[in-house]
DRENDO-1510 file (C-alpha; in Angstrom, 1 decimal, always signed):
<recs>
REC; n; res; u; v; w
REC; 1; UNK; -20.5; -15.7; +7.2 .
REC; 2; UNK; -24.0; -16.2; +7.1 .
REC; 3; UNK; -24.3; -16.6; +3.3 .
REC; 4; UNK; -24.0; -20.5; +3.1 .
REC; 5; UNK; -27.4; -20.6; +5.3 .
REC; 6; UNK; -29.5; -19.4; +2.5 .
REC; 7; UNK; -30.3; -22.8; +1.1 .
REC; 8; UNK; -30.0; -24.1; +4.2 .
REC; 9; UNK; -34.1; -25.6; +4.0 .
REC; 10; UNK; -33.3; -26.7; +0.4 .
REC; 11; UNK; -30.3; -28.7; +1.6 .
REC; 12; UNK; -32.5; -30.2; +4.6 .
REC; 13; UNK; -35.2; -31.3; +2.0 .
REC; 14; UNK; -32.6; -32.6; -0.1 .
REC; 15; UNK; -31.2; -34.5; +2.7 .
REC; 16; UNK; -35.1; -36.1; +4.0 .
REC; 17; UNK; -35.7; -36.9; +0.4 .
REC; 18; UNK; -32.2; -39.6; +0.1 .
REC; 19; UNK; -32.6; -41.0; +3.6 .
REC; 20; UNK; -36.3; -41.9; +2.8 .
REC; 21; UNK; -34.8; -43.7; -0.8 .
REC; 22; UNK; -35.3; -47.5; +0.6 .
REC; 23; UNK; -31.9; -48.4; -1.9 .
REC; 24; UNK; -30.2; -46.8; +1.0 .
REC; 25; UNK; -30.9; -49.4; +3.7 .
REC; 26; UNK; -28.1; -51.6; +1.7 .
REC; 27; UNK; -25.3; -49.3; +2.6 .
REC; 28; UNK; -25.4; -48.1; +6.4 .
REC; 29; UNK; -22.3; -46.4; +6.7 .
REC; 30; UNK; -23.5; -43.9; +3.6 .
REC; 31; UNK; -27.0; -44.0; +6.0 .
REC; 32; UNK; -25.2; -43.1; +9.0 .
REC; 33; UNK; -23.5; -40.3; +7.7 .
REC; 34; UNK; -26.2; -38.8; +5.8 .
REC; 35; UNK; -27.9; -39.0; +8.8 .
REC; 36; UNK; -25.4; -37.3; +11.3 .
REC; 37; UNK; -24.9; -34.6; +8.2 .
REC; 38; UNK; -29.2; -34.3; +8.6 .
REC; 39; UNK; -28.9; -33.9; +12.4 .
REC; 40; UNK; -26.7; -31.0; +12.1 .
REC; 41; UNK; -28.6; -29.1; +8.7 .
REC; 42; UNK; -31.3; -29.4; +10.6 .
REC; 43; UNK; -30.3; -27.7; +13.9 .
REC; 44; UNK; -28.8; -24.9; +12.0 .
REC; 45; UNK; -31.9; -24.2; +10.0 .
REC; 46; UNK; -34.0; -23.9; +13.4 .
REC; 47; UNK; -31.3; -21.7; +14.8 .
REC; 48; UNK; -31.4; -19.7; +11.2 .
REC; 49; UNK; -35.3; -19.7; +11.0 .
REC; 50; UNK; -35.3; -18.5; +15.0 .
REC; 51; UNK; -32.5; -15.4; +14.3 .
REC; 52; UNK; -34.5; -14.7; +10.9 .
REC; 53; UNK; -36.9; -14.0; +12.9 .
REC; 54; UNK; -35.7; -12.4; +15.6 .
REC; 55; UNK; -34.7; -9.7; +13.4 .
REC; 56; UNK; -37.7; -9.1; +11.6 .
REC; 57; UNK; -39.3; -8.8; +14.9 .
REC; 58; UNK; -36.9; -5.9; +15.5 .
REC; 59; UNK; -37.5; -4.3; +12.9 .
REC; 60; UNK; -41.5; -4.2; +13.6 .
REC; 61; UNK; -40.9; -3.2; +16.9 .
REC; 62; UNK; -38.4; -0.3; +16.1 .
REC; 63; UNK; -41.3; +0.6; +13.5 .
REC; 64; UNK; -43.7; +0.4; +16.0 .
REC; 65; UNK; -41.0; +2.9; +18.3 .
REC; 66; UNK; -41.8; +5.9; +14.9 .
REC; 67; UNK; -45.1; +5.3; +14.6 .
REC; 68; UNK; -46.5; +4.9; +18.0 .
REC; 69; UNK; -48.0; +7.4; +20.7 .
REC; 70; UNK; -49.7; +5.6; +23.4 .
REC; 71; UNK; -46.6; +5.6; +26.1 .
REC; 72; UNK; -47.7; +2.4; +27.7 .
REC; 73; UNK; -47.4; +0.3; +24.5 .
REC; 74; UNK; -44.0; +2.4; +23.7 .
REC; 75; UNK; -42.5; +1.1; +26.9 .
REC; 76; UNK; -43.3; -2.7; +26.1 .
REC; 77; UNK; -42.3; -2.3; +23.0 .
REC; 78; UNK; -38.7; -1.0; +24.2 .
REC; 79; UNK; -38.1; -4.0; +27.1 .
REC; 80; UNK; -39.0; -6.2; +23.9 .
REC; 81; UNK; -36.6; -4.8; +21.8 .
REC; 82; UNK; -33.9; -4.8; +24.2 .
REC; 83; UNK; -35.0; -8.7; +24.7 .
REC; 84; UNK; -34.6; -8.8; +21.0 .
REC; 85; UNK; -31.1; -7.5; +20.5 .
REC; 86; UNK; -29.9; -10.2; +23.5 .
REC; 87; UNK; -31.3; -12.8; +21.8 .
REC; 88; UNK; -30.2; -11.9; +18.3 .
REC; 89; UNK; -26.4; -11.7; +19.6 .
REC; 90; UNK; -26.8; -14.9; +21.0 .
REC; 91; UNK; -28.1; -16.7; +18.1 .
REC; 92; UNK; -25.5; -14.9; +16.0 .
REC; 93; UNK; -23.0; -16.6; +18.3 .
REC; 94; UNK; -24.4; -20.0; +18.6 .
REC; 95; UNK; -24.6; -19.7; +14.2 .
REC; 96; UNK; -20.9; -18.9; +14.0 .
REC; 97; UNK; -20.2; -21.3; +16.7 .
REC; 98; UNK; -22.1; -23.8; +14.0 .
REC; 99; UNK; -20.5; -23.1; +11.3 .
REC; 100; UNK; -16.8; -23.0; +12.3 .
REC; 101; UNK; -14.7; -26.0; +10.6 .
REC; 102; UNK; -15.0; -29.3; +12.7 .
REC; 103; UNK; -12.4; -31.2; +13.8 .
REC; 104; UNK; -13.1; -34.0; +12.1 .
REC; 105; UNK; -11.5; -35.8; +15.1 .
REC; 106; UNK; -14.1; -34.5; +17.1 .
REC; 107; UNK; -16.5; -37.7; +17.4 .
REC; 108; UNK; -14.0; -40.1; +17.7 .
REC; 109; UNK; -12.4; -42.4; +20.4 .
REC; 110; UNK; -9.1; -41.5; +21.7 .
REC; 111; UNK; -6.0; -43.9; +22.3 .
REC; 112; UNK; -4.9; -42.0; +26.1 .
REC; 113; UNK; -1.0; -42.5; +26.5 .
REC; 114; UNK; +0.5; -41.5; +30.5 .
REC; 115; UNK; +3.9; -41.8; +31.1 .
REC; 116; UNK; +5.9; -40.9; +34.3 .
REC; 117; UNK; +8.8; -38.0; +33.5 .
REC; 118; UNK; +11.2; -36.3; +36.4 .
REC; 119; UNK; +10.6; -37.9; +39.9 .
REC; 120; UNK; +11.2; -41.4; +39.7 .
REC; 121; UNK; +8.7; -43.0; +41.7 .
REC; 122; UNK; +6.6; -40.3; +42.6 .
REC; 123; UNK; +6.0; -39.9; +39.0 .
REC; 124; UNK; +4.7; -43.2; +38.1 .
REC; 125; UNK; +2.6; -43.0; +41.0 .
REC; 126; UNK; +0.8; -39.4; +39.8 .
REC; 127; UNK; +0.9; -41.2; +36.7 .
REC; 128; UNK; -1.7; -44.0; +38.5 .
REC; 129; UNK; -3.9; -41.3; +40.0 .
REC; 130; UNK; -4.0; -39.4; +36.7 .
REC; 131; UNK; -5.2; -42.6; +34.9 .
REC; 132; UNK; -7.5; -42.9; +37.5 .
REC; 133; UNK; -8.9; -39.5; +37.5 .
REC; 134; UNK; -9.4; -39.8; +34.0 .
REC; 135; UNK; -11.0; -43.2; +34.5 .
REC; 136; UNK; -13.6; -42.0; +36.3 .
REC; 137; UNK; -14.5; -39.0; +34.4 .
REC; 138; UNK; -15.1; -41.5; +31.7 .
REC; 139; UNK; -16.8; -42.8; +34.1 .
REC; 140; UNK; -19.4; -39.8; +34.5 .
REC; 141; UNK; -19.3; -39.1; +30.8 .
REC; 142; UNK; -20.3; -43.1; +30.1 .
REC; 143; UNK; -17.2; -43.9; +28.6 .
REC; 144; UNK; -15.6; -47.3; +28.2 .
REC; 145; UNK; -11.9; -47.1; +29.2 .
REC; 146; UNK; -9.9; -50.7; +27.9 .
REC; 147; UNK; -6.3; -50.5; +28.7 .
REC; 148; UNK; -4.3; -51.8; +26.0 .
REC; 149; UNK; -0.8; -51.5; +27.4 .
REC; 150; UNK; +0.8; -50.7; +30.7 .
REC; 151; UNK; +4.4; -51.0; +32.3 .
REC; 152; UNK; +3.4; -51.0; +36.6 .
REC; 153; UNK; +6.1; -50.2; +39.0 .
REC; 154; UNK; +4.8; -52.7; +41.8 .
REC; 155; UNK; +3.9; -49.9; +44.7 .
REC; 156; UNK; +0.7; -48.8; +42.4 .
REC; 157; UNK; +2.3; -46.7; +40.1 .
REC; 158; UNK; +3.1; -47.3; +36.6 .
REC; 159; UNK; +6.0; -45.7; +33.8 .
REC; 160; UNK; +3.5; -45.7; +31.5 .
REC; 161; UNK; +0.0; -46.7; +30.8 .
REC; 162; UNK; -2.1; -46.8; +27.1 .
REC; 163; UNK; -5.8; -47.2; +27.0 .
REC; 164; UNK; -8.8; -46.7; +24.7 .
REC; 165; UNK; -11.3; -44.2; +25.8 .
REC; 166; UNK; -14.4; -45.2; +23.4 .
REC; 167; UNK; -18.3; -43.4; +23.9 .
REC; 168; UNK; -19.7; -40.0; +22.8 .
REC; 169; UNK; -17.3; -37.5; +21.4 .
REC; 170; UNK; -14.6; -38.6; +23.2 .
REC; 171; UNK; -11.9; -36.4; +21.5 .
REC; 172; UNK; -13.8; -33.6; +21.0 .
REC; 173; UNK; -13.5; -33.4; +25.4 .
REC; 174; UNK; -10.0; -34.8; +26.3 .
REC; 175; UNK; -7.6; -33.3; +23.8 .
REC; 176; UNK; -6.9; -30.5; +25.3 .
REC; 177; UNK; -5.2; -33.0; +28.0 .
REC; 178; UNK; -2.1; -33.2; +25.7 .
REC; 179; UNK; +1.1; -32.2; +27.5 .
REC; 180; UNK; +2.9; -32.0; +30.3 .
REC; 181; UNK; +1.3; -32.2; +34.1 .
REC; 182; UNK; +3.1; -31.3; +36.9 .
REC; 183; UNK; +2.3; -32.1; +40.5 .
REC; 184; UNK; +3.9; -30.8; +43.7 .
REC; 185; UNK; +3.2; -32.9; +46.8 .
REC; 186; UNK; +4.5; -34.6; +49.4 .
REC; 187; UNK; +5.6; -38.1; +48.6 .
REC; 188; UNK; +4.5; -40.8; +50.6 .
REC; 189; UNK; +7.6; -41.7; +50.8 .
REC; 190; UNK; +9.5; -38.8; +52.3 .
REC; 191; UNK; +9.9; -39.1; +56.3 .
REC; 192; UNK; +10.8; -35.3; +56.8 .
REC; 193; UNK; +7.2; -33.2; +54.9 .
REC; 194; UNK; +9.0; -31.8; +52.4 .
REC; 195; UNK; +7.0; -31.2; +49.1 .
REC; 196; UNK; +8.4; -32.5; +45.6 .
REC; 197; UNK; +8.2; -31.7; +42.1 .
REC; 198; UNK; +7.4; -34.3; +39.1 .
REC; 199; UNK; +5.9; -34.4; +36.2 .
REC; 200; UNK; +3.9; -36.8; +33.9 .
REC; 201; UNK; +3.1; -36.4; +30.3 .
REC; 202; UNK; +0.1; -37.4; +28.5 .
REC; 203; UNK; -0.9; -37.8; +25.0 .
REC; 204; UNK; -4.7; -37.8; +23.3 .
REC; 205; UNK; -4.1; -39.2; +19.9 .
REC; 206; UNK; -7.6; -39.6; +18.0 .
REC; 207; UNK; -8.4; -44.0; +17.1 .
REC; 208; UNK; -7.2; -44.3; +13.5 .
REC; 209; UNK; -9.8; -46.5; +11.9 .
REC; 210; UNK; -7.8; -49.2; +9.2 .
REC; 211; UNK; -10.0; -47.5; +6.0 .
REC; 212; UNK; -8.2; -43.8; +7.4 .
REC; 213; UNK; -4.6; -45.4; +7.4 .
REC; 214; UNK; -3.2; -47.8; +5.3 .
REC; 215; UNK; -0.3; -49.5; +6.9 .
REC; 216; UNK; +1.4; -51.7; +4.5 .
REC; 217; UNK; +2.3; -55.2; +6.1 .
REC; 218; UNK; +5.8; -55.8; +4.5 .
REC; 219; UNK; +7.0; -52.1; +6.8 .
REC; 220; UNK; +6.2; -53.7; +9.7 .
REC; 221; UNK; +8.7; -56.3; +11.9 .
REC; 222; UNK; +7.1; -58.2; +14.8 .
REC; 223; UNK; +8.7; -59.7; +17.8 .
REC; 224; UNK; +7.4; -61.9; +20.5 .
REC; 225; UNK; +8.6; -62.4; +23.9 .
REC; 226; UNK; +7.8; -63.2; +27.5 .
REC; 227; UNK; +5.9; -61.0; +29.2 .
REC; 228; UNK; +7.2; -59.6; +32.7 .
REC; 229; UNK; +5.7; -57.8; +35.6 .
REC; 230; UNK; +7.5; -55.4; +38.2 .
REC; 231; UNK; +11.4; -55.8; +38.9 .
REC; 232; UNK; +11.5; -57.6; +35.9 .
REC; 233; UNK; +10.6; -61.6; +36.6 .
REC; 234; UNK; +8.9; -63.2; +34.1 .
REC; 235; UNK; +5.0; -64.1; +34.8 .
REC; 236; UNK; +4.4; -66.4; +31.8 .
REC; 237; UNK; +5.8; -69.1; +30.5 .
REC; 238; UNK; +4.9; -68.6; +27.0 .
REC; 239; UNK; +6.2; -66.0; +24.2 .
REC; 240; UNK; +2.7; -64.1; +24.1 .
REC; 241; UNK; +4.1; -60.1; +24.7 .
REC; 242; UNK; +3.9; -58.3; +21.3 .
REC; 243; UNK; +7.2; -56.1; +19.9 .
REC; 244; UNK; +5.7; -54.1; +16.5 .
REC; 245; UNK; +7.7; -51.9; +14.6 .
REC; 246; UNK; +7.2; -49.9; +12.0 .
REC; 247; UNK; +10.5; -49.6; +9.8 .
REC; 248; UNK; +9.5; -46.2; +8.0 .
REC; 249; UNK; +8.8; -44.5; +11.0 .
REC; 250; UNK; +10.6; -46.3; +13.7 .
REC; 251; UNK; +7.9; -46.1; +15.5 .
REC; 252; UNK; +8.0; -49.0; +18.6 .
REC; 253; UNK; +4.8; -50.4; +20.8 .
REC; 254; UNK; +4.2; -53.3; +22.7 .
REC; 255; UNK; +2.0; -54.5; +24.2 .
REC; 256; UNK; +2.0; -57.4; +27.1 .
REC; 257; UNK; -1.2; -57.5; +29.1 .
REC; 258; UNK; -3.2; -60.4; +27.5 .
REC; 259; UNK; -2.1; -63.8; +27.6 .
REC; 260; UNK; -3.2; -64.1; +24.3 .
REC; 261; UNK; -0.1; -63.3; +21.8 .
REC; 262; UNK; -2.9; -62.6; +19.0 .
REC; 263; UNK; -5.1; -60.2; +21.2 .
REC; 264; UNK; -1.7; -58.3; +22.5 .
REC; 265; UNK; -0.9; -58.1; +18.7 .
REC; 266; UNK; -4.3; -56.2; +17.5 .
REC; 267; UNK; -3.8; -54.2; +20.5 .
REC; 268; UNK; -0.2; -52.8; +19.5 .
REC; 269; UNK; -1.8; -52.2; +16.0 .
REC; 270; UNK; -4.5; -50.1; +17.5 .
REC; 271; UNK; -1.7; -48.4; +19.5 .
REC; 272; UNK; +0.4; -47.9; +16.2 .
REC; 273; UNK; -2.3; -47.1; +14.0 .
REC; 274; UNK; -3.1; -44.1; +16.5 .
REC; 275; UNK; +0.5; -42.8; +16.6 .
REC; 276; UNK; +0.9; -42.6; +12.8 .
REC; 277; UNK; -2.2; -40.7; +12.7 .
REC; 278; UNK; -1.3; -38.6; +14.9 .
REC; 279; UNK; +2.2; -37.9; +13.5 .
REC; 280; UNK; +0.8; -37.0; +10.0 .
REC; 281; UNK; -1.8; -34.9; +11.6 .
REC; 282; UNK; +0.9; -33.3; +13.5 .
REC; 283; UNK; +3.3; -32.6; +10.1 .
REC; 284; UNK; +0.1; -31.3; +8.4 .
REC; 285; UNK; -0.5; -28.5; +11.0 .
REC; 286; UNK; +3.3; -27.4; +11.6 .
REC; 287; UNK; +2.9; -27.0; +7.4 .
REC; 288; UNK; -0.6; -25.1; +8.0 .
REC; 289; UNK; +0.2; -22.8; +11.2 .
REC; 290; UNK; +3.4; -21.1; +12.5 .
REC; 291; UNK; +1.7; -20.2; +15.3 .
REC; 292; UNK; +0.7; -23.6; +16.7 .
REC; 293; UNK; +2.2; -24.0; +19.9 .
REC; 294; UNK; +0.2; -20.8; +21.2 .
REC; 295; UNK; -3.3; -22.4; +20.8 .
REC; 296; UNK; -5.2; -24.7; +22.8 .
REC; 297; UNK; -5.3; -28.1; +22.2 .
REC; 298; UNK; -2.2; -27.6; +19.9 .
REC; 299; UNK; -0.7; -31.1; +21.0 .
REC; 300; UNK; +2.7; -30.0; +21.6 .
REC; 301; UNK; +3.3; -32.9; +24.3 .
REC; 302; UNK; +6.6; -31.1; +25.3 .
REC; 303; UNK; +4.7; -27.7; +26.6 .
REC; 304; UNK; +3.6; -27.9; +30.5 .
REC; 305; UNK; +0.1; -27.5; +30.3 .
REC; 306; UNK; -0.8; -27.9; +33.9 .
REC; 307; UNK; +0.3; -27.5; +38.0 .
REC; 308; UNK; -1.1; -30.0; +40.5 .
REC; 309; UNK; -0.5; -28.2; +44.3 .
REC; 310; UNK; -1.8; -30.7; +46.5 .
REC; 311; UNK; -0.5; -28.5; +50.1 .
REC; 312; UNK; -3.0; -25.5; +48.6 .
REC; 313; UNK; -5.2; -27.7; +47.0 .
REC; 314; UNK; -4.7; -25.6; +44.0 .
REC; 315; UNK; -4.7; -26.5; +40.1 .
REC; 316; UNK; -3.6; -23.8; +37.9 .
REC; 317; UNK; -3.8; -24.9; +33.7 .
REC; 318; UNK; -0.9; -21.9; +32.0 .
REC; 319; UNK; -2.4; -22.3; +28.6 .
REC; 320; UNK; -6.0; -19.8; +29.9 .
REC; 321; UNK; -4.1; -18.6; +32.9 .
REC; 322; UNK; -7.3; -20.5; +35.1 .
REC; 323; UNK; -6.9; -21.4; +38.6 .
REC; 324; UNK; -9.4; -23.3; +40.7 .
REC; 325; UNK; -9.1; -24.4; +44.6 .
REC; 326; UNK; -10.6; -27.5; +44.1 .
REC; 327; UNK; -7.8; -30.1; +43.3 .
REC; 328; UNK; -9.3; -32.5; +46.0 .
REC; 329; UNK; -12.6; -32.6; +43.4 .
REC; 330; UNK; -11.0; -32.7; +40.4 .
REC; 331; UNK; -8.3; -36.0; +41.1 .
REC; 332; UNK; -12.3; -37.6; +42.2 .
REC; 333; UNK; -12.7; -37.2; +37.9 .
REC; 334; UNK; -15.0; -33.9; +38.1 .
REC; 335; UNK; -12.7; -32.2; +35.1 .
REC; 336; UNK; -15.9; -30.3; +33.8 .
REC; 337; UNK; -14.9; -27.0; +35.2 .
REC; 338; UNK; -11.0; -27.1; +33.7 .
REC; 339; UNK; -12.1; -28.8; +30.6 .
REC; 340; UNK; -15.2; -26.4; +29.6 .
REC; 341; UNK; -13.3; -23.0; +30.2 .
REC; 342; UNK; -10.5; -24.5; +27.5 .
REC; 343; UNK; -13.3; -25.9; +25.1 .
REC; 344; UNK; -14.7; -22.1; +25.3 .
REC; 345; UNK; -11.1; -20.5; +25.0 .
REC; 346; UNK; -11.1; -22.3; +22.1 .
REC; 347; UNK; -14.2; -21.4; +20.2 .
REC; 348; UNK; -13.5; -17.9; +21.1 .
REC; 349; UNK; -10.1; -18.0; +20.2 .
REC; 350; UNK; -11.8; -19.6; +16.7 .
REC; 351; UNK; -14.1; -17.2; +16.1 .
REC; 352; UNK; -11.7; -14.5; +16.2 .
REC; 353; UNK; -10.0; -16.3; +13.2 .
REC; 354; UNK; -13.2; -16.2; +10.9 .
</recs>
């Protein structure tokens, strides 16, 4: 696996030489990504240079093990090679780790979808708290959250909700969300303690940039109306909600929150744009794996992924079999400790494969 690395300090040269040529300066998205593809050649020639050496220094010490008769220097010279061999598996990890394929989807934004399922309006309140627990993991993370679309229920809940999530590999961190969420609880609204089932689905679909997806205008049919808020009444006078379909696909958003007919219709195209993505990505890997549905972060939005016990305070993700006490924590946005444990499932799971 290691055989690529061998020119690994040629291709860093290579890359310092074109991002020096002063030419460049005129094209920055051809900067940018020479630069990002620098960043990363260069930390896995430090991390090639460190195991390169690592073994060498192994190999003088295990020399040193035949050669050697003064007992004191032996011993050091075993705790070192024991040191050695750690850090020499760990490098070799952290190398593979490196060199796995990327998901190119990795660095981008991500287009967050909830929608309340079974339990009426217990569901589109779990829907709310989700959003919000999400909201303030972005939060932590220094995300920007912009919600593009939403259909409230009027007690704080909502059917559905669609926002961006934009910062620092964004979809690299929430995809694994994809699925279906259940919670058990007591509803506020039930007089007699008993605890209820509902669930909530939620979709991460990667931003589709308008260079990555080509929609061709004359496939898409637009329609305006009023927009209206919970119960149904109208709460503008004006036809500024957003209808867009795409005729190929049959593929329907809209989008009512901004009083401004032209923002709400850029913000069902972002929607749009993202679903269609998402769709072709999803044909592509049914084509590519038969086995999809048992992986992590497969997608599969109709799979339960996840149990919310709020009586034993207990959330329990199926996919990894992990269980933590902590639900109180984790609706306050601190997801670290479900999502890190699925990000290494994963990479394990990955390196298996190569």
């Amino acid at each position: 696996m290691f055989e690529q690395l061998a020119d690994i300090a040629e291709r860093k040269r290579d890359l310092e030489n074109r991002l020096a040529d002063p030419g460049l300066m005129g094209d920055p998205a051809r900067f940018q990504a020479l630069a990002k593809e620098h960043s990363q050649v260069t930390r896995l020639d430090a991390l090639y240079a460190d195991y390169l050496k690592a073994k060498r220094d192994l190999a003088a010490n295990r020399q040193l093990l035949q050669e050697e008769d003064d007992e004191e220097i032996l011993a050091m010279a075993r705790v070192e090679s024991e040191e050695l061999r750690v850090r020499i598996e760990t490098l070799d990890k952290e190398l593979r780790l490196a060199l796995l394929p990327k998901d190119p989807n990795d660095e981008k934004n991500t287009v967050l979808e909830i929608r309340a399922g079974t339990g009426g309006d217990e569901a589109a309140l779990f829907a709310s708290d989700l959003f919000r627990m999400y909201g303030r993991y972005a939060e932590d993370q220094g995300w920007k959250v912009e919600v593009l679309s939403s259909n409230p229920i009027g007690i704080g809940g909502y059917k559905e909700i669609i926002a961006l999530v934009s910062g620092d590999r964004v979809y690299s961190r929430l995809k694994y969300e994809s699925g279906v969420h259940r919670v058990q609880r007591v509803p506020d609204t039930e007089t007699q303690g008993r605890v209820h089932t509902s669930a909530v689905t939620v979709a991460v679909l990667p931003e589709a940039e308008e260079v990555e997806l080509k929609i061709n205008p004359a496939e898409l049919k637009f329609d305006v109306f009023r927009s209206s808020g919970p119960g149904g009444q109208s709460v503008n006078t004006t036809d500024s909600a957003v209808r867009v379909t795409h005729l190929p696909t049959g593929l329907v958003v809209s989008c009512q929150d901004e009083k401004s007919q032209h923002k709400n219709k850029a913000k069902a195209l972002q929607v749009l744009r993202a679903r269609l993505l998402d769709r072709l990505q999803q044909e592509q890997h049914d084509k590519i794996s038969s086995d999809r549905k048992s992986q992590v972060g497969s997608g599969d939005r109709s799979e339960r992924i996840r149990t919310y016990n709020f009586p034993q305070n207990r959330l329990t993700d199926h996919r990894i079999n992990l269980t933590v006490y902590r639900l109180d924590e984790v609706m306050l946005g601190r997801l670290d400790e479900v999502i890190e444990p699925l990000m290494l499932h994963h990479q394990t799971e990955a390196l298996k494969q190569h």
